[in-house]
N, C-alpha and C positions, 0 to 999 in steps of 0.2 A: 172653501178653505183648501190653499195648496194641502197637496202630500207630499214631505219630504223621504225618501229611502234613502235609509243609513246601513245597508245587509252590510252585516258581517264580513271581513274578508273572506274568512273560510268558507262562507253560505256560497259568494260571489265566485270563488275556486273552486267549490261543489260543483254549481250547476255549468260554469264554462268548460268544465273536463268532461260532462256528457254522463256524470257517476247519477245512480240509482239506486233505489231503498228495494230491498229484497226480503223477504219473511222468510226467518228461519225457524227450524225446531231447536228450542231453547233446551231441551232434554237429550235431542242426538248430538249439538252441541257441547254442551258439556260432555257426552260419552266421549266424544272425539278428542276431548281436552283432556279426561282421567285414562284415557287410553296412549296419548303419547307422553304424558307421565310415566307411565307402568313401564314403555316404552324405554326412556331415559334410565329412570329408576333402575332395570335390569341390565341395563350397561352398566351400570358404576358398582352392581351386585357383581357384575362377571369379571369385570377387570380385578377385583379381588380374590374370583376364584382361580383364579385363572392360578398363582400362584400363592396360596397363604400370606395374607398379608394384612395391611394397617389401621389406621384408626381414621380420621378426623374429616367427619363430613357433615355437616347437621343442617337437613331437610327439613322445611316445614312440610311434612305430606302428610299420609294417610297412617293412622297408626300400624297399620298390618307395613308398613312402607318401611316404616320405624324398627318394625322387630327385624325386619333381613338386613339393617343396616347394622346393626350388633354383633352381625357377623361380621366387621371389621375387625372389630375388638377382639374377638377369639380367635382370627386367622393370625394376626399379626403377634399375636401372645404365642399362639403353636408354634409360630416359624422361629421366633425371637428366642423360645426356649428350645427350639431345635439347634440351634447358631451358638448357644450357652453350651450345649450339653457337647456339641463338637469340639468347641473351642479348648486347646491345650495351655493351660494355667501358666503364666509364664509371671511368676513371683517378683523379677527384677525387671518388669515392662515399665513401671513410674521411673524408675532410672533413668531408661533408656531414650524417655522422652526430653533429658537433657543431653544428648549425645547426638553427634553430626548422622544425617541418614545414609549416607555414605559408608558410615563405619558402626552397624546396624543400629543407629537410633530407633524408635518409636516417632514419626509424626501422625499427626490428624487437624483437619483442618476446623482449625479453634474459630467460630465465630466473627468471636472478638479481638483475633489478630489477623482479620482478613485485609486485603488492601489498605496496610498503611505504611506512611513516610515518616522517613526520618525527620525529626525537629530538625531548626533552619542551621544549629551548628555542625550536628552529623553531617548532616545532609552537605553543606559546603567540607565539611573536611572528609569526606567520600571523593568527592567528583567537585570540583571546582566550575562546571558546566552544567550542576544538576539542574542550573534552572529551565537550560533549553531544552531538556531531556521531555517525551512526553513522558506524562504519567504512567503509564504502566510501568513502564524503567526505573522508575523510585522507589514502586512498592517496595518494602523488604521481604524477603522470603526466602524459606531453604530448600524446598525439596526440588524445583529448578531454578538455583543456582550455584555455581563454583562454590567451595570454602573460600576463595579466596576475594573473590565479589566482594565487595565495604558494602554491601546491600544483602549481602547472606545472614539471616537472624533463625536462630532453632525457636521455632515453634509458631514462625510464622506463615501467612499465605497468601501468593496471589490468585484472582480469579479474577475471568472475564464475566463481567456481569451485566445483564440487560434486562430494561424495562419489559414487564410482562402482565398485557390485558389480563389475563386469569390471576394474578397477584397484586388485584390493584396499584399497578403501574410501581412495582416496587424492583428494582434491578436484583437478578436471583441469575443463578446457576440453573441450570436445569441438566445439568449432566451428572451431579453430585449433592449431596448433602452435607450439613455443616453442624459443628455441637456446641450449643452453649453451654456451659459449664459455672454456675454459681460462685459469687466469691466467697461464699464462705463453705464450698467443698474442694477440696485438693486433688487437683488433676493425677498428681503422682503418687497417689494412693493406689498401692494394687490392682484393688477392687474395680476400681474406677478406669484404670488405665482398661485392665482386660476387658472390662464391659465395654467402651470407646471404641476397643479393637474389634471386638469379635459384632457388634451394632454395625460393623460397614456393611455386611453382609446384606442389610436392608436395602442397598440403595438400588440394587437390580431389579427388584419391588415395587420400589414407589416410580422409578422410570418405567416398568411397562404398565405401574396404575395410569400415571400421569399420559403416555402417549396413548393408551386406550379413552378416558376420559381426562382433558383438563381442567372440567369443570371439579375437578373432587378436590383441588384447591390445594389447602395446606397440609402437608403431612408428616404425623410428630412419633417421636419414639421415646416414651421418656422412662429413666430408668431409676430404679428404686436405690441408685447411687448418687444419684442428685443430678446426673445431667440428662440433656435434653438433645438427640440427633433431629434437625428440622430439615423437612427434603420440602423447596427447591433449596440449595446452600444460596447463603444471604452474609451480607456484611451484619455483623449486628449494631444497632444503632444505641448509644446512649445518651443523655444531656452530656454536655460540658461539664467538669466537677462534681458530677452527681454520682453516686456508686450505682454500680448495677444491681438491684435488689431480686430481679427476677428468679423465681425458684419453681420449676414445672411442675414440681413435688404439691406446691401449694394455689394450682392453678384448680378450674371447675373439669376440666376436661380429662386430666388427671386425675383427679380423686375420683371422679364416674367410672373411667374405667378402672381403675386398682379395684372399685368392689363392683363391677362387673355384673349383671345379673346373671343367676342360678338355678338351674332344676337338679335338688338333689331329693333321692328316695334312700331313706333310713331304713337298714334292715337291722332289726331287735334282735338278737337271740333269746328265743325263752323256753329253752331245752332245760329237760333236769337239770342239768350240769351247771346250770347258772341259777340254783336255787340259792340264796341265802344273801352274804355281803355281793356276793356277784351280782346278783339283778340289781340292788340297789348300786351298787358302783355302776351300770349300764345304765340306770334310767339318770344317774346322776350327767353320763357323760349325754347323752341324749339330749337333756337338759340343756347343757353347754352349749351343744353345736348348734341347738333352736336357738338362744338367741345370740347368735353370730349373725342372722337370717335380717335382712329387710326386709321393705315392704315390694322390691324389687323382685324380690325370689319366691320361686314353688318349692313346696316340698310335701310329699308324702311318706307315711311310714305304714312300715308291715313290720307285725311282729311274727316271730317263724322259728314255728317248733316241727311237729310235722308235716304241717302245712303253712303256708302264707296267710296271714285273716289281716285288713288292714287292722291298722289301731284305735281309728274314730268311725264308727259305722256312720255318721252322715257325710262322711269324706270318702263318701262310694260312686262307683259309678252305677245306674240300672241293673246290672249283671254280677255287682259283687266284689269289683275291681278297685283298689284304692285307687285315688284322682288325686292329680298334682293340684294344691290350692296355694292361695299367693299368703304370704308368710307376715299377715297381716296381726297385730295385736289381741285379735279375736280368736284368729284360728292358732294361732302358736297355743293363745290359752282352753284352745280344749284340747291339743295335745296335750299338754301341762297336766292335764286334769285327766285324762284317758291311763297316761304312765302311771298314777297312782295305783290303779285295778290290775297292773300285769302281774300273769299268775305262768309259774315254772308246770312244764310236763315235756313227756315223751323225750324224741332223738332231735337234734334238729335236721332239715329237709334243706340244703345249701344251692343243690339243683333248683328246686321249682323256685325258692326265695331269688335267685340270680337271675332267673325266666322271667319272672313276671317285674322285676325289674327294668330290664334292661326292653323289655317289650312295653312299657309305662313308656320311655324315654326315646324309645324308637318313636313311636306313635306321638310326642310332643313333635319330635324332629320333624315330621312326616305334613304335621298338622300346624299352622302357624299362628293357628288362634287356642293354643293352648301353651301355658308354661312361658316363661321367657324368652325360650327361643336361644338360648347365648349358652353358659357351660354348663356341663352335666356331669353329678357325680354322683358316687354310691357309697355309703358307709355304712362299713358293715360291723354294727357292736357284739362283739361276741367273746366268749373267752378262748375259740380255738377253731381253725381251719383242719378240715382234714385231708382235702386233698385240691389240687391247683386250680380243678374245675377248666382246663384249656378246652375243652370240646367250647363249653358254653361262651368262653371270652372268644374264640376262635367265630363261633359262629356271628356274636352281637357287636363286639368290638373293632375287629381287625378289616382290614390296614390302619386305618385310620384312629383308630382310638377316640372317639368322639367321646367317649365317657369316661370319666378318670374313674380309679377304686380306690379306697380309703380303707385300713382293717385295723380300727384299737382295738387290741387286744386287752380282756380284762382277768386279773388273777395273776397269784405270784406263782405258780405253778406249773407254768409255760414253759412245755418242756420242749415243743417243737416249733420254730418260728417260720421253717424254712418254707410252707406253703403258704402262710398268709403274706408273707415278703413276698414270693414272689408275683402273688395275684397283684398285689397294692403297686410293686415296681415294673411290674410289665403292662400296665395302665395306666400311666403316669399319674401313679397316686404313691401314697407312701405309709 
């Protein structure tokens, strides 16, 4: 019986190129693969450190991969409320945004008036030649053209834009960034305007994220004003007759970070002095701030009178130490259940409370398989600060502030506020 051979093309390309089957180690293999991962991975970590900065990169890796990516989210929040807290309030900026720039308007490059033309009767009663003009000469736009240009419009923009492999072949800017702005928020709103303005400040940012890695893709700034800075800048695209409905506000990547994961460690006051409506007004607010908490966030408490003793002794470490646990329905409720048993004595001890602290938080920071990993704060319930405590903020805090401070005060009695203000505002807490 004949034999026909039918090999595969590919079989028949195998063996005429001379190729060979070789045994490898399927275990050194893979080390080799989760090694130039860690590889990659720590480039898109450093482009961010490099300067505090953004958000929007989602890896399917390794969960420990996952926690140092969260450090976007807090870099780009530091910097963004560093750029807020600079920025000088300028009440008549929505005005200005109808005013030529020449004669100090306000522009920014809207979006949605990027690269467009005039309809076909403007457009002929402009330039009676518009049609041989190339398109870039149609655009409308003001901040390079004359007043006198019939193609100069306030509030518009040109931009060279080009197809770009890392933006799914989408044409983008890559020099600048562009805001969408919702239609049903009002660009010349105060609020809105100075945030628009004082947001450029981002773009120095996302260019040196973007020229250290371009895999980190798209990068967003969205602001609790309703609009959205998107770097690379982009035409934005809508149907025909369709309103734009987009709102950043109500997007998944938005609402993740506005509640951000958290390690915060509660410090009780349960010094005499908070004997009576005082402890229960603190365990009330205690109460409060546990369920603010997801299942996203750690948190530990100490209560501290002369000493720190945590609050739930199986929320210990081996040594004694409270441990940050994840803020889960179970563990919120035997904090719930521990607040009932607090009992008032002695002075309270605000040194070692701050120490063991702020050394709990270091030690999450340090360690990456504890806590969140993303922001840290300390609140401190008590009915009275006595003194600024700068050695301790000085030693655990500074430069950087990695830990906010937070001080409700409890009682009408408060006669000196002026050192718990300043712990709380010189930590960017309040």
């Amino acid at each position: 019986m004949d034999h026909c051979d039918h090999s595969h093309p590919l079989l028949q390309k195998f063996n005429s190129n001379g190729a060979k089957v070789e045994k490898v180690d399927g275990f050194e293999m893979v080390k080799k693969m989760a090694k130039d991962v860690e590889i990659m991975m720590q480039h898109k970590i450093d482009a961010i450190k490099v300067s505090p900065y953004n958000h929007t990169t989602a890896l399917p890796v390794t969960a420990a991969v996952m926690r140092n990516c969260l450090s976007y989210f807090q870099r780009i929040m530091e910097f963004a409320e560093n750029l807020a807290l600079d920025h000088d309030y300028d009440k008549e900026l929505g005005h200005r945004l109808k005013a030529m720039p020449s004669k100090g308007g306000f522009h920014y490059v809207n979006a949605k008036k990027v690269n467009v033309l005039l309809d076909d009767g403007e457009r002929m009663q402009a330039d009676e030649a518009a049609e041989e003009e190339p398109e870039w000469e149609r655009f409308v736009s003001a901040p390079d053209r004359s007043e006198e240009d019939p193609r100069f419009h306030v509030g518009y923009s040109r931009l060279h834009l080009e197809e770009n492999k890392y933006f799914s072949g989408i044409p983008v800017n890559t020099n600048l960034s562009s805001v969408h702005v919702p239609t049903n928020v009002f660009d010349g709103d105060p609020k809105v305007a100075n945030a628009i303005k004082w947001s450029k400040g981002l773009d120095r940012v996302f260019i040196d994220n973007y020229n250290r890695d371009p895999s980190l893709s798209w990068q967003y700034f969205g602001s609790s004003t309703g609009f959205m800075r998107q770097y690379p800048a982009l035409k934005w695209m809508t149907a025909e007759n369709d309103p734009d409905l987009y709102d950043a506000r109500m997007r998944d990547w938005y609402i993740k970070a506005a509640a951000s994961p958290k390690e915060m460690v509660i410090l009780l006051d349960t010094s005499g002095s908070m004997t009576g409506l005082r402890k229960e007004i603190a365990k009330h607010v205690v109460l409060n701030i546990l369920e603010t908490l997801g299942e996203n966030d750690f948190v530990a408490i100490y209560k501290f009178s002369k000493y720190p003793t945590p609050l739930v002794e199986c929320f210990t470490t081996p040594d004694g130490r409270a441990e940050l646990v994840q803020a889960t329905n179970e563990n919120i409720r035997e904090y719930q259940e521990a607040l009932a048993d607090v009992l008032t004595e002695d002075i309270a001890n605000f040194t070692s409370a701050l120490t063991v602290s702020f050394e709990l938080l270091l030690e999450s920071r340090v360690d990456s398989n504890l806590g969140a990993n993303c922001n840290q704060a300390i609140m401190i319930v008590t009915d009275g600060v006595p003194y600024k405590y700068e050695e301790i903020f000085k030693q655990y805090n500074m430069p950087h502030k990695p830990v906010r401070v937070f001080t409700p005060l409890i009682g009408r009695e408060i006669s000196d506020l002026k050192a718990a203000n300043h712990m709380a505002c010189s930590n960017r807490g309040k």
